[in-house]
Each structure stands twice: as structure tokens, then as C-alpha cells.
C-alpha atoms as an extended CHARMM CRD file, in Angstrom:
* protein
*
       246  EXT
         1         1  UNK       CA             93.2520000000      118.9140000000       90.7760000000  PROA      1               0.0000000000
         2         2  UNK       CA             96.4930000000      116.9280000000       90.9380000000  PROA      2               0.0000000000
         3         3  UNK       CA             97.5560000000      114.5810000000       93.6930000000  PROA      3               0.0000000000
         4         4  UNK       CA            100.5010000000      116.9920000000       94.4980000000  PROA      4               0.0000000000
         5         5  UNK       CA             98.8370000000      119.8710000000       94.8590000000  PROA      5               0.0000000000
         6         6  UNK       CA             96.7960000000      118.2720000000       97.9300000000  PROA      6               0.0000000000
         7         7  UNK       CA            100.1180000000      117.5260000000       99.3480000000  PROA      7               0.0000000000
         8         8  UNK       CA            100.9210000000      121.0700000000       99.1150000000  PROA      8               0.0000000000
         9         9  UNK       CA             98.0240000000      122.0850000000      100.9440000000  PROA      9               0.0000000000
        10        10  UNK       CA             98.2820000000      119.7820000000      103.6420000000  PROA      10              0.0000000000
        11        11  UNK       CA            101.9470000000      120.8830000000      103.9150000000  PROA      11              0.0000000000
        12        12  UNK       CA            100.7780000000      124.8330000000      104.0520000000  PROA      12              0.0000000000
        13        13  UNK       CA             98.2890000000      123.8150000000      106.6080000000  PROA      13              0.0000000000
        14        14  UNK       CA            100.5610000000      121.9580000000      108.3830000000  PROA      14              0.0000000000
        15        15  UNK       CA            103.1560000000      124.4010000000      108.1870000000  PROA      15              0.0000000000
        16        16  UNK       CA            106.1700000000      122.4710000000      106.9020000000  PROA      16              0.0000000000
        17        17  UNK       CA            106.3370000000      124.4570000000      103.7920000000  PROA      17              0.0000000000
        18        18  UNK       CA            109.6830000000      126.8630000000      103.1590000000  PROA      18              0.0000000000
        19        19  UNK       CA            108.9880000000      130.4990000000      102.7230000000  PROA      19              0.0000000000
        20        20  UNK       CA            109.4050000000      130.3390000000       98.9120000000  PROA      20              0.0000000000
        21        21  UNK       CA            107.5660000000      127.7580000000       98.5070000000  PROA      21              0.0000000000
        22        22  UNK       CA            104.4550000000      129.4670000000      100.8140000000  PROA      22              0.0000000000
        23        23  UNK       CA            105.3020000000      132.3740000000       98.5530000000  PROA      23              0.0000000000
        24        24  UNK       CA            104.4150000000      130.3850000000       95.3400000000  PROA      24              0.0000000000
        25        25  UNK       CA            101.4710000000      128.9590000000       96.1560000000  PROA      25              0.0000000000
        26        26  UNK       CA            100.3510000000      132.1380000000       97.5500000000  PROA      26              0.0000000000
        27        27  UNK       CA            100.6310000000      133.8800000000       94.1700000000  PROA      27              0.0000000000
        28        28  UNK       CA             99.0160000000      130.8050000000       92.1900000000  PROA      28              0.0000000000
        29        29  UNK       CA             95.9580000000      131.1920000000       95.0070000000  PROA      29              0.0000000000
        30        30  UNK       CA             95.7690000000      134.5630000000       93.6190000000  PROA      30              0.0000000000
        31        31  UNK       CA             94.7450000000      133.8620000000       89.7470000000  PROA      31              0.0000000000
        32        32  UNK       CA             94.0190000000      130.3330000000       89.6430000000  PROA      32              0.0000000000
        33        33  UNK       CA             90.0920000000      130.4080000000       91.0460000000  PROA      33              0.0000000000
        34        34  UNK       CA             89.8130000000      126.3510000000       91.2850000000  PROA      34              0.0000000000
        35        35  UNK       CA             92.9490000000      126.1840000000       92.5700000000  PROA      35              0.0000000000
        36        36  UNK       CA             91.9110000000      128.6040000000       95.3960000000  PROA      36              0.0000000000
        37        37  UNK       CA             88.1620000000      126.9110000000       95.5330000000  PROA      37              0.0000000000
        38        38  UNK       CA             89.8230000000      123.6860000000       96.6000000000  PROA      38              0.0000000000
        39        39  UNK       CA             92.4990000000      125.2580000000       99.0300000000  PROA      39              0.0000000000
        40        40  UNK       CA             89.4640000000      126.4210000000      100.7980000000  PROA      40              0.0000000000
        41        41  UNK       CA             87.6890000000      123.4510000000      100.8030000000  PROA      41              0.0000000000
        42        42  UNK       CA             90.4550000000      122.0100000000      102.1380000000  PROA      42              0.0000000000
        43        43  UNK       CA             91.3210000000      124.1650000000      105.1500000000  PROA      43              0.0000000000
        44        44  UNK       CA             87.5420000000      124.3130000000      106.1990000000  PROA      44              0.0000000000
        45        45  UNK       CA             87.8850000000      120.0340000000      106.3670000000  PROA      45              0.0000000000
        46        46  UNK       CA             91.0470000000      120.2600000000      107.9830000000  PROA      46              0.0000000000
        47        47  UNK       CA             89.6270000000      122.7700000000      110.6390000000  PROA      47              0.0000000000
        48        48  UNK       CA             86.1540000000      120.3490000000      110.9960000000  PROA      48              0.0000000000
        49        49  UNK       CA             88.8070000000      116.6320000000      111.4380000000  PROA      49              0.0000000000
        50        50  UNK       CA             91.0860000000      118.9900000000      113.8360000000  PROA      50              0.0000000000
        51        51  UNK       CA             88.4120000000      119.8370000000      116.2350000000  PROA      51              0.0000000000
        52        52  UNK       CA             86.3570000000      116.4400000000      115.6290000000  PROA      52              0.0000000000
        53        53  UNK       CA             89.2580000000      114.0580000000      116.5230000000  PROA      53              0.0000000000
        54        54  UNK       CA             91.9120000000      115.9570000000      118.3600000000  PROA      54              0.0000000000
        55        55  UNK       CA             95.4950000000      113.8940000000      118.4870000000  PROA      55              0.0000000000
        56        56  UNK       CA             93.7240000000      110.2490000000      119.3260000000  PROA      56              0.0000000000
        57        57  UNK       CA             96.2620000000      107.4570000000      118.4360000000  PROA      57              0.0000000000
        58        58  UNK       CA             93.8470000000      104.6280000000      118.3520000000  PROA      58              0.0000000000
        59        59  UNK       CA             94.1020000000      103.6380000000      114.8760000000  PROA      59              0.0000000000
        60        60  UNK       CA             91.1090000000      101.3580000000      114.5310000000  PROA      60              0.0000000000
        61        61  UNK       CA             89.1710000000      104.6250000000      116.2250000000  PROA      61              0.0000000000
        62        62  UNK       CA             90.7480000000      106.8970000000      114.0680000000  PROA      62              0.0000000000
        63        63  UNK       CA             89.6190000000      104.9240000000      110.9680000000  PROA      63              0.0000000000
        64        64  UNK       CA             86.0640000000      104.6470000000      112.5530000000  PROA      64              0.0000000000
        65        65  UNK       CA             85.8420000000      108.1590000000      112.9760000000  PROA      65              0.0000000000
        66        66  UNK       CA             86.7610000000      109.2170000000      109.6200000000  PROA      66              0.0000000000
        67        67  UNK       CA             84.2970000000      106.6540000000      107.7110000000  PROA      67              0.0000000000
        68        68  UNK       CA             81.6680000000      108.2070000000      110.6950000000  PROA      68              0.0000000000
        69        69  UNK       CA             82.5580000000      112.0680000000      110.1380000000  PROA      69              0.0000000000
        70        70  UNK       CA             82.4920000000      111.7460000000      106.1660000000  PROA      70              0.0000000000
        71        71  UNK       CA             79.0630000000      111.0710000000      106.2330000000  PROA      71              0.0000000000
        72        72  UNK       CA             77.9390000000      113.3610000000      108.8210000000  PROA      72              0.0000000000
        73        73  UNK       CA             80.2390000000      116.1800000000      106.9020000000  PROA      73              0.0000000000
        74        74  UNK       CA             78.7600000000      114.9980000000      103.3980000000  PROA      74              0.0000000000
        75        75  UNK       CA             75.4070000000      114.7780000000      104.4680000000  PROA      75              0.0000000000
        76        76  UNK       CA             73.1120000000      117.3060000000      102.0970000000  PROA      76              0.0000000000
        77        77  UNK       CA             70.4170000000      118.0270000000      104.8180000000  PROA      77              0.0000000000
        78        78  UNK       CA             72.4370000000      118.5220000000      107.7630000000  PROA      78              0.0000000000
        79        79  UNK       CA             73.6760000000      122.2360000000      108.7110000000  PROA      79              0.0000000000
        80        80  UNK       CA             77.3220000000      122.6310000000      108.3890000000  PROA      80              0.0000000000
        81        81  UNK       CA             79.1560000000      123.1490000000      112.0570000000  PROA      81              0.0000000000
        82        82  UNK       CA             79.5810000000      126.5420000000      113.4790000000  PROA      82              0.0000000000
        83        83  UNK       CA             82.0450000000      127.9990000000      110.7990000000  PROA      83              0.0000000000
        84        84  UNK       CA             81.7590000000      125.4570000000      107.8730000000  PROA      84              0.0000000000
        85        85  UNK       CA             80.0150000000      126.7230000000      105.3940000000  PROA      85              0.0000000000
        86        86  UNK       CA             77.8540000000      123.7460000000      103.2500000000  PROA      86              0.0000000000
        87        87  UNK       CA             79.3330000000      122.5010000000      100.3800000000  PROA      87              0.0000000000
        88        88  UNK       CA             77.6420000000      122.9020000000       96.9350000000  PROA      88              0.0000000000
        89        89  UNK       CA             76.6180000000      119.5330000000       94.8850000000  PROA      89              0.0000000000
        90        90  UNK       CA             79.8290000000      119.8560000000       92.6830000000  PROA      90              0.0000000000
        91        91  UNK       CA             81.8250000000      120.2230000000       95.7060000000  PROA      91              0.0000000000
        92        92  UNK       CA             81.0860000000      117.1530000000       97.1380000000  PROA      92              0.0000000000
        93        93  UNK       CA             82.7730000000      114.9350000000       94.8870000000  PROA      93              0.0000000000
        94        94  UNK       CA             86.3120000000      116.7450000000       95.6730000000  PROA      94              0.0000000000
        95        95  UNK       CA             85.8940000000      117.5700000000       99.2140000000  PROA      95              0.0000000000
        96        96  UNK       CA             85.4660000000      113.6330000000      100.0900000000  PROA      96              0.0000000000
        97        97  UNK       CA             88.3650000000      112.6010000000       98.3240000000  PROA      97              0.0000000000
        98        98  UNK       CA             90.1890000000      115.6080000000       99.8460000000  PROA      98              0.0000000000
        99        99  UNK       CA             89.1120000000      114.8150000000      103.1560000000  PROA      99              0.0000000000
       100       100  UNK       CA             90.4440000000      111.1730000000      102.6850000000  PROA      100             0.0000000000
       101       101  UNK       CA             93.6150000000      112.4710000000      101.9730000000  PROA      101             0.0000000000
       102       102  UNK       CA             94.0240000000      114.4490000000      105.0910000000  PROA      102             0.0000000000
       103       103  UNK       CA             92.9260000000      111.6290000000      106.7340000000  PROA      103             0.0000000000
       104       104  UNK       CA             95.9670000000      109.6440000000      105.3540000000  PROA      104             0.0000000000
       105       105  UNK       CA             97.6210000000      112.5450000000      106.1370000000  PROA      105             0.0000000000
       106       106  UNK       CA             96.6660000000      113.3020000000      109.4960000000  PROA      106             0.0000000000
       107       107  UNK       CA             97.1260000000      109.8280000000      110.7750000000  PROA      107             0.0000000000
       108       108  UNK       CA            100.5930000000      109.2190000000      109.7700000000  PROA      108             0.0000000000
       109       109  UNK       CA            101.3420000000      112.1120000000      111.7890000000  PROA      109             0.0000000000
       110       110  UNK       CA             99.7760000000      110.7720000000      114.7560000000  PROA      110             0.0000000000
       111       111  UNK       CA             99.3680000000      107.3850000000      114.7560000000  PROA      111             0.0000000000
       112       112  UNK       CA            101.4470000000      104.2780000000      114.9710000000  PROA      112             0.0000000000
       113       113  UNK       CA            103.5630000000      102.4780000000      111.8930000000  PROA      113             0.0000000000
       114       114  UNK       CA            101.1470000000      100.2400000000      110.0270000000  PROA      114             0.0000000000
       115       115  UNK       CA            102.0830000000       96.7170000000      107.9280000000  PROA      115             0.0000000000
       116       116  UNK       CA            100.5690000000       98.4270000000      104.4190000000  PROA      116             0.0000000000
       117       117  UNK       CA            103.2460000000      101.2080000000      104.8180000000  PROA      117             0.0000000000
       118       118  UNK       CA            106.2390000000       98.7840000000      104.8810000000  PROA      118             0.0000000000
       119       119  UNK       CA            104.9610000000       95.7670000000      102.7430000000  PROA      119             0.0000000000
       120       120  UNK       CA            106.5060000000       96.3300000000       99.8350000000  PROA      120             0.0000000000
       121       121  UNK       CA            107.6520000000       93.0820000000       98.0350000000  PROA      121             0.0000000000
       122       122  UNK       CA            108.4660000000       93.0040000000       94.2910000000  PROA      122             0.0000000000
       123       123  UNK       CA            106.8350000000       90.8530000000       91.6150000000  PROA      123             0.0000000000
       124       124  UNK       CA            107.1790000000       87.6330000000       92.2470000000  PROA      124             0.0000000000
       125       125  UNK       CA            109.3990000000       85.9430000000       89.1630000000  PROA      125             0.0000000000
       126       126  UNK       CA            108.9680000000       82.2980000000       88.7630000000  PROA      126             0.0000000000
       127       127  UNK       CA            109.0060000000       81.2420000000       85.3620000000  PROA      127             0.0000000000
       128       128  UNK       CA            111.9170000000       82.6900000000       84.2170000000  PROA      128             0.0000000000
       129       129  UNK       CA            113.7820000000       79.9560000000       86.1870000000  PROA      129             0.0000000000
       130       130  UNK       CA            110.9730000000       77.4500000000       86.1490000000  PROA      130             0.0000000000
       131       131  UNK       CA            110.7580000000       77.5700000000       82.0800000000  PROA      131             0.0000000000
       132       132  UNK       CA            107.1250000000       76.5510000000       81.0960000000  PROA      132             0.0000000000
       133       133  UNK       CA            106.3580000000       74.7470000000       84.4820000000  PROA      133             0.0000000000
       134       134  UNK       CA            102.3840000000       75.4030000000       84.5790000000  PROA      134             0.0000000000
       135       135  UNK       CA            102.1690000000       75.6600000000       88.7920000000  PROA      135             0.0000000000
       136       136  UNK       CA            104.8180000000       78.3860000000       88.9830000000  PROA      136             0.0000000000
       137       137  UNK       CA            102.9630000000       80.4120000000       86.5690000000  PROA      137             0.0000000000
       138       138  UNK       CA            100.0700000000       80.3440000000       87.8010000000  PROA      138             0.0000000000
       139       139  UNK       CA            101.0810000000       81.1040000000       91.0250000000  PROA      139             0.0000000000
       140       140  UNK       CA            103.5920000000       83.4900000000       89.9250000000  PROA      140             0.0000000000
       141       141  UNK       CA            100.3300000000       85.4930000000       88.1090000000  PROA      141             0.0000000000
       142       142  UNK       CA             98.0600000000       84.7560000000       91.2770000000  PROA      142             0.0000000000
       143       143  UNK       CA            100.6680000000       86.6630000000       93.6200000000  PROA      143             0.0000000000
       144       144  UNK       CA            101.1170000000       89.1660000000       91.6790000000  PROA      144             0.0000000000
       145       145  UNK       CA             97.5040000000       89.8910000000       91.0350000000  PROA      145             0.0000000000
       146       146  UNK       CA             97.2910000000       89.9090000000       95.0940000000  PROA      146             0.0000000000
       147       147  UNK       CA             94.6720000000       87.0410000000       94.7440000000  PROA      147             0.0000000000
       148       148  UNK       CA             96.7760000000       85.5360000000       97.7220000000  PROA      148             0.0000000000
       149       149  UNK       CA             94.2270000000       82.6460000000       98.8960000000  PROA      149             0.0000000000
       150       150  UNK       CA             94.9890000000       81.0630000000       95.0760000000  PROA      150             0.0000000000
       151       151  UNK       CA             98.7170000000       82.1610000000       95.7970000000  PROA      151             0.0000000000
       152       152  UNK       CA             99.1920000000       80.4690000000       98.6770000000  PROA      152             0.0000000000
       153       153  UNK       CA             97.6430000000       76.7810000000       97.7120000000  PROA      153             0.0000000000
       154       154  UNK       CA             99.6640000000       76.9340000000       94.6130000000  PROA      154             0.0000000000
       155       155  UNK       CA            102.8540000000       77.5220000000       96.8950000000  PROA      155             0.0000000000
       156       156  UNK       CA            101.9230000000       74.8780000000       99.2400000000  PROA      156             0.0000000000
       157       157  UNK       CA            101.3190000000       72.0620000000       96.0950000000  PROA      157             0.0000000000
       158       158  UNK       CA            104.8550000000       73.2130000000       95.1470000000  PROA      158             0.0000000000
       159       159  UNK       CA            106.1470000000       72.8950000000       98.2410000000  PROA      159             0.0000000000
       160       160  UNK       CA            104.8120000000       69.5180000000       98.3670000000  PROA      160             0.0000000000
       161       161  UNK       CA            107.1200000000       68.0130000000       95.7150000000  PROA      161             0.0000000000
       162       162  UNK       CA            110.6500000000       70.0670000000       97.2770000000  PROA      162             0.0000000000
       163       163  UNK       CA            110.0450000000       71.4690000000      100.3440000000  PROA      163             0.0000000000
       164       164  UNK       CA            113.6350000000       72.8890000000      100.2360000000  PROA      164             0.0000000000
       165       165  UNK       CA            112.6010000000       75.9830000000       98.0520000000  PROA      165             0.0000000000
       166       166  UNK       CA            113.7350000000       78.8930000000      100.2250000000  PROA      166             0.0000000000
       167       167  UNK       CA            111.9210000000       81.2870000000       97.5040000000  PROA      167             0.0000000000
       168       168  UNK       CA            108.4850000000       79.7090000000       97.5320000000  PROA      168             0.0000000000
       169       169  UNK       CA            108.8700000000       79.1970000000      100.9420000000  PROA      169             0.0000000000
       170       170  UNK       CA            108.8450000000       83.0660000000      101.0650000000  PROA      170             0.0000000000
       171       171  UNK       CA            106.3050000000       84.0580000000       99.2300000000  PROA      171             0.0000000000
       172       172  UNK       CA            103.8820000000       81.4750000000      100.4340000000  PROA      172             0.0000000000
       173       173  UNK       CA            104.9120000000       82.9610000000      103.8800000000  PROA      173             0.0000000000
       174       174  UNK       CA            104.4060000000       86.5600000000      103.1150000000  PROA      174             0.0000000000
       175       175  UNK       CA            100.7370000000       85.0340000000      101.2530000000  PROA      175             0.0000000000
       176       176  UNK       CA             99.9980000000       84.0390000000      104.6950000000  PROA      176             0.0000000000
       177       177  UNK       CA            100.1550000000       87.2740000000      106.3930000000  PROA      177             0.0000000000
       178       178  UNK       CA             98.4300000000       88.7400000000      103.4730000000  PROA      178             0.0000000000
       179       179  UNK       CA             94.9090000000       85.9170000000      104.4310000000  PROA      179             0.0000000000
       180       180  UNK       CA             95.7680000000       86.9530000000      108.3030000000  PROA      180             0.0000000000
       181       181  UNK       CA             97.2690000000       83.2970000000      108.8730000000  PROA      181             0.0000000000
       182       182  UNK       CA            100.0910000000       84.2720000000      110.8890000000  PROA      182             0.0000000000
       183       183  UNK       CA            100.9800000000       81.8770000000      113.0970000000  PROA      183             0.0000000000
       184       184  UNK       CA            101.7190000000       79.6870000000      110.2090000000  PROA      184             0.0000000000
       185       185  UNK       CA            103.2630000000       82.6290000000      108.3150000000  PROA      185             0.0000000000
       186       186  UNK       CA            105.4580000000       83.1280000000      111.0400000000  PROA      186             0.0000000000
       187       187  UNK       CA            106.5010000000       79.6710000000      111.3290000000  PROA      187             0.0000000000
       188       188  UNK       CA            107.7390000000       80.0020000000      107.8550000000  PROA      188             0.0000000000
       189       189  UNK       CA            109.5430000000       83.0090000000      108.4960000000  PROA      189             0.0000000000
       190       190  UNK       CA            111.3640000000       81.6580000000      111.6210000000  PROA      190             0.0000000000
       191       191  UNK       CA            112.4590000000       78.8610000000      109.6800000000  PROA      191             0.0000000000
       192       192  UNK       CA            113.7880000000       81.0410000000      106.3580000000  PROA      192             0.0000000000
       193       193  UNK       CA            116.0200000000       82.8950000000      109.6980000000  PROA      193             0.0000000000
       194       194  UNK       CA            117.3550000000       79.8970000000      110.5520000000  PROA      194             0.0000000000
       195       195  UNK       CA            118.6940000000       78.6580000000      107.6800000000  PROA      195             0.0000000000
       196       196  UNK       CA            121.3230000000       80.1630000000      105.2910000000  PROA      196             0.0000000000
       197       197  UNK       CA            119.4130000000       81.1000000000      102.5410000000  PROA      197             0.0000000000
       198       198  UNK       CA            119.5290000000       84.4850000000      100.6000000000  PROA      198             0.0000000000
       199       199  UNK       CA            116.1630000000       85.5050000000      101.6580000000  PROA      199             0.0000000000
       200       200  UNK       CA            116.7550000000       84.9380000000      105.5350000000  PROA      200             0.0000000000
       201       201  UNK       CA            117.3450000000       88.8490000000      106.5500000000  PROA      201             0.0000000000
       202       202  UNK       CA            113.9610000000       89.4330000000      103.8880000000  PROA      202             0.0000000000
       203       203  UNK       CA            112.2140000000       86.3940000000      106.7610000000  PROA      203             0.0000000000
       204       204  UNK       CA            113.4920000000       88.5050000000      109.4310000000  PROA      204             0.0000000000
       205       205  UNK       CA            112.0660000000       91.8800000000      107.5040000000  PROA      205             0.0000000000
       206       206  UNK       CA            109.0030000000       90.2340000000      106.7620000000  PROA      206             0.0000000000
       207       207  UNK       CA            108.4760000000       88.5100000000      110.3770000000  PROA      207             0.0000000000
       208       208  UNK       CA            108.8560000000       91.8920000000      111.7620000000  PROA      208             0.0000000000
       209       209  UNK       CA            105.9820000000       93.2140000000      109.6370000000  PROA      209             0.0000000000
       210       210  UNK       CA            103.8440000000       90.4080000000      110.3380000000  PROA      210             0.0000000000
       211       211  UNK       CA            104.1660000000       91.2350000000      114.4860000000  PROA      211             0.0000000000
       212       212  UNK       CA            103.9400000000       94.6180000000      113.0560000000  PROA      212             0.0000000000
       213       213  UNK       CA            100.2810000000       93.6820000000      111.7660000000  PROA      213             0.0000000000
       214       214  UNK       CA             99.5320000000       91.6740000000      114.9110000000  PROA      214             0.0000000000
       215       215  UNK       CA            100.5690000000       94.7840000000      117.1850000000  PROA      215             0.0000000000
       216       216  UNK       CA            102.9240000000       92.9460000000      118.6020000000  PROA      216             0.0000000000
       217       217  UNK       CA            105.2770000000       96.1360000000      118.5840000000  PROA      217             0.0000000000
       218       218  UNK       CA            107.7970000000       94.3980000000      121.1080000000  PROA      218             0.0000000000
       219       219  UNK       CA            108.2460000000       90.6860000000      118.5520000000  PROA      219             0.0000000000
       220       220  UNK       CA            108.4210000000       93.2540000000      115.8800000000  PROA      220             0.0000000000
       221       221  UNK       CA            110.9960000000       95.4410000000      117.3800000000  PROA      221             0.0000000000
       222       222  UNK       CA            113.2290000000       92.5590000000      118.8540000000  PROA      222             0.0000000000
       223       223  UNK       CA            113.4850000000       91.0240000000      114.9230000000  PROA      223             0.0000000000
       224       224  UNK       CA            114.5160000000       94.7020000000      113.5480000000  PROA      224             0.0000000000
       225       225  UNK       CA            117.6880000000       94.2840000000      115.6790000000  PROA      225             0.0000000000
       226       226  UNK       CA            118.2960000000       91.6440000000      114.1980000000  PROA      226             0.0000000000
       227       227  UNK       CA            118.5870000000       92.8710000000      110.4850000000  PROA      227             0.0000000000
       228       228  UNK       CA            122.5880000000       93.5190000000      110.3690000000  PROA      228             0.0000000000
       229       229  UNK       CA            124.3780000000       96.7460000000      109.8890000000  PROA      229             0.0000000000
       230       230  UNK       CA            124.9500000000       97.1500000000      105.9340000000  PROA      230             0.0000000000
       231       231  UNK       CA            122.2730000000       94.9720000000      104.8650000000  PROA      231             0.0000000000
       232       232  UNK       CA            119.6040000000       96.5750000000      102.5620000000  PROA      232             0.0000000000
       233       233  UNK       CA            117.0500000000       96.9390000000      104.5120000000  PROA      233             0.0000000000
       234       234  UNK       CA            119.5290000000       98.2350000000      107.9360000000  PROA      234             0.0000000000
       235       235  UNK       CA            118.3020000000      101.7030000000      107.3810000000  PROA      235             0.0000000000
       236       236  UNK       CA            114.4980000000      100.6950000000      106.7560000000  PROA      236             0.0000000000
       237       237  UNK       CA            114.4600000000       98.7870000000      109.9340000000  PROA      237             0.0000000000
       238       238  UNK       CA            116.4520000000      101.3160000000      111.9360000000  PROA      238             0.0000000000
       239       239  UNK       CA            113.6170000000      104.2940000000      111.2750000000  PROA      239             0.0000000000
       240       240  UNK       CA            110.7370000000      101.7190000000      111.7370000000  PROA      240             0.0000000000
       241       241  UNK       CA            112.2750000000      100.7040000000      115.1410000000  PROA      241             0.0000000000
       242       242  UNK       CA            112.0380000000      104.5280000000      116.1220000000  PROA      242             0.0000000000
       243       243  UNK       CA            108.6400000000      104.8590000000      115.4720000000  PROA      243             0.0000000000
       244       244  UNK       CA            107.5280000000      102.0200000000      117.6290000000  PROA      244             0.0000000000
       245       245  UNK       CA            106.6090000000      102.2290000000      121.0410000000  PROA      245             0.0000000000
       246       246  UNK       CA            108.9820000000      101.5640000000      123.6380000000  PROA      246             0.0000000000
């Protein structure tokens, strides 16, 4: 089974699919057998997380809830709920990951933004400026490899010798919300914001996603404003805003 084709199930169940589309996978439910095994599989999990959870939008509960219910639902020697039948062994296998996906799914739908949805820096690209300067490539390599704890004392010895580098400066702040270290991370944001470097409306994008993290919707939502009409990342922060709380 493909990725996509757990999409399109969760967009039939969901009913967000267009006729012709419905139409389509109707007719491929009709001669493809695993195709149709794992539809099935599928609805009967969505039915069982439906009536289990209901609309909550605690996140940390939701997550608790799915890591509880996977087990109860996988469990071999527990009877299925009233009108889930029990999966076979080779079943198992796909049913958890499908039921992760509707999990992924089903909370986007419900709950509130998250940092991992919006965090989405590039490679970090020291040397090709820095030549063969050992410290930038090896912390160019560490961020990059997410290993953000090595990152981020790398970026704080380079710091050390020119404390004016608005791009390390970055990174080593972004590293910092990355080890949970935010009130220095946002330190080093708010300072990127007040200065006139390149990457000050990427501080201000970044600071928002650290209060993001922190669930400090309101910090977050007050630095969104401030990302300027025309900017690249206007129209990002303009349908984050909306999905915060007022």
C-alpha cells in the first residue's frame, strides 16, 4: 500500500473527496482485493478512534490516547469492540501504521497548530563561504544531521571569536528551540529583530514558532503581525495566525 492511497481513504471517510474521484476509487475497491482489505481496515479504525476520542483538542491527551488505544486495539487476546471485527496476524502490521496515520490525520483536523508543522529551515550552508574553516563544517554537518546539542556548542565557539554573525546567530538560535532552551533562543531571536540584518523577518518567523512550541499562542500571534505584507513568509504567517486561538 502506498502513502497516497491512505490519504485517499481518509479523504473518502472524511468526505472531502469530489464525486469522480469517489467514483474511481469505488471501481478500484471493486477488483483490487488488498486494496479493498485495507479500505476496510481502515474504516473499522476510523469508526473505533471516532467513538474512543470524540473531538478532544488537548493535544498532549490526544497523543496519550492514541499511544493508549493502539495497544488496547492491537492487543491479540482482547475481544474486538462491539462491531470491530479482530484483526488477523498479517493485519496487524498495516492496521497500526494505518491507524497512526489517521491519527495524524485526525488531529490536524481538530487540534491546535504545532511547531513540527511550521519548522521548516533549509540546510544550513557554511563552508561554501567559510572555505575549509574546520568549526563551520562541523557544525554545518551537526545541524544538518539534527544532532542540535553538538550544533549549538559549535555555534556558540564561533560566536565567541565574532559575535556579529547574524547567520550563526540564527541557527544557533533556532538549535536552541530545537534542545527546549528557549528563553535563550528567544533572546537571540529578539536581538536578530532588532537589528538590520537579512534574517530579521526569519527571527521574527522563528520567534513566533518558538512561543508557538511554548503555547504561548498570544507572543506567537503578536510576532506574526509583525512579518510585513510582501515578505516571503506574509502568507505563511497570515494562515498560521488564523488557526490560533483568539
Amino acid at each position: 500500500m502506498e502513502e497516497q492511497d491512505y490519504i485517499l481513504f481518509e479523504d473518502y471517510v472524511s468526505g472531502t473527496l469530489s464525486e469522480e474521484e469517489k467514483q474511481k476509487l469505488e471501481e478500484r475497491l471493486q477488483y483490487d482485493d488488498e486494496l479493498k482489505e485495507s479500505f476496510t481496515v481502515y474504516k473499522e479504525a476510523s469508526v473505533y478512534l471516532d467513538r474512543t476520542f470524540g473531538k478532544t483538542e488537548d493535544t498532549e491527551a490526544f497523543r496519550d490516547k492514541i499511544s493508549a488505544i493502539s495497544k488496547e486495539y492491537f492487543r491479540k487476546d482482547t475481544e474486538p469492540s462491539k462491531g470491530i471485527r479482530k484483526l488477523r496476524p498479517w493485519q496487524i502490521a498495516v492496521a497500526a501504521s494505518i491507524l497512526v496515520i489517521l491519527g495524524i490525520f485526525f488531529f490536524r483536523r481538530t487540534g491546535m497548530p504545532v511547531y513540527e508543522d511550521y519548522a521548516d529551515y533549509p540546510q544550513l550552508s557554511l563552508t561554501v563561504r567559510g572555505g575549509e574553516n574546520t568549526l563551520l563544517k562541523q557544525a554545518e554537518t551537526a545541524f544538518n544531521e539534527g544532532d542540535y546539542g553538538k550544533a549549538s556548542v559549535l555555534f556558540e565557539d564561533i560566536l565567541k571569536a565574532d559575535r556579529t554573525n547574524a547567520e550563526i546567530s540564527f541557527y544557533y538560535a533556532v538549535s536552541l528551540v530545537e534542545l527546549g532552551r528557549y528563553e535563550e533562543a528567544d533572546t537571540g531571536f529578539s536581538a536578530l529583530m532588532a537589528s538590520r540584518s537579512v534574517f530579521r523577518t526569519e527571527a521574527i518567523w522563528y520567534g513566533a514558532l518558538s512561543k508557538l512550541r511554548q503555547k504561548d499562542y498570544k507572543a506567537s500571534a503578536g510576532l506574526l503581525e509583525q512579518i510585513p505584507e510582501g515578505d516571503d513568509r506574509y502568507a505563511q504567517a497570515q494562515k498560521l495566525l488564523k488557526k490560533l486561538p483568539e
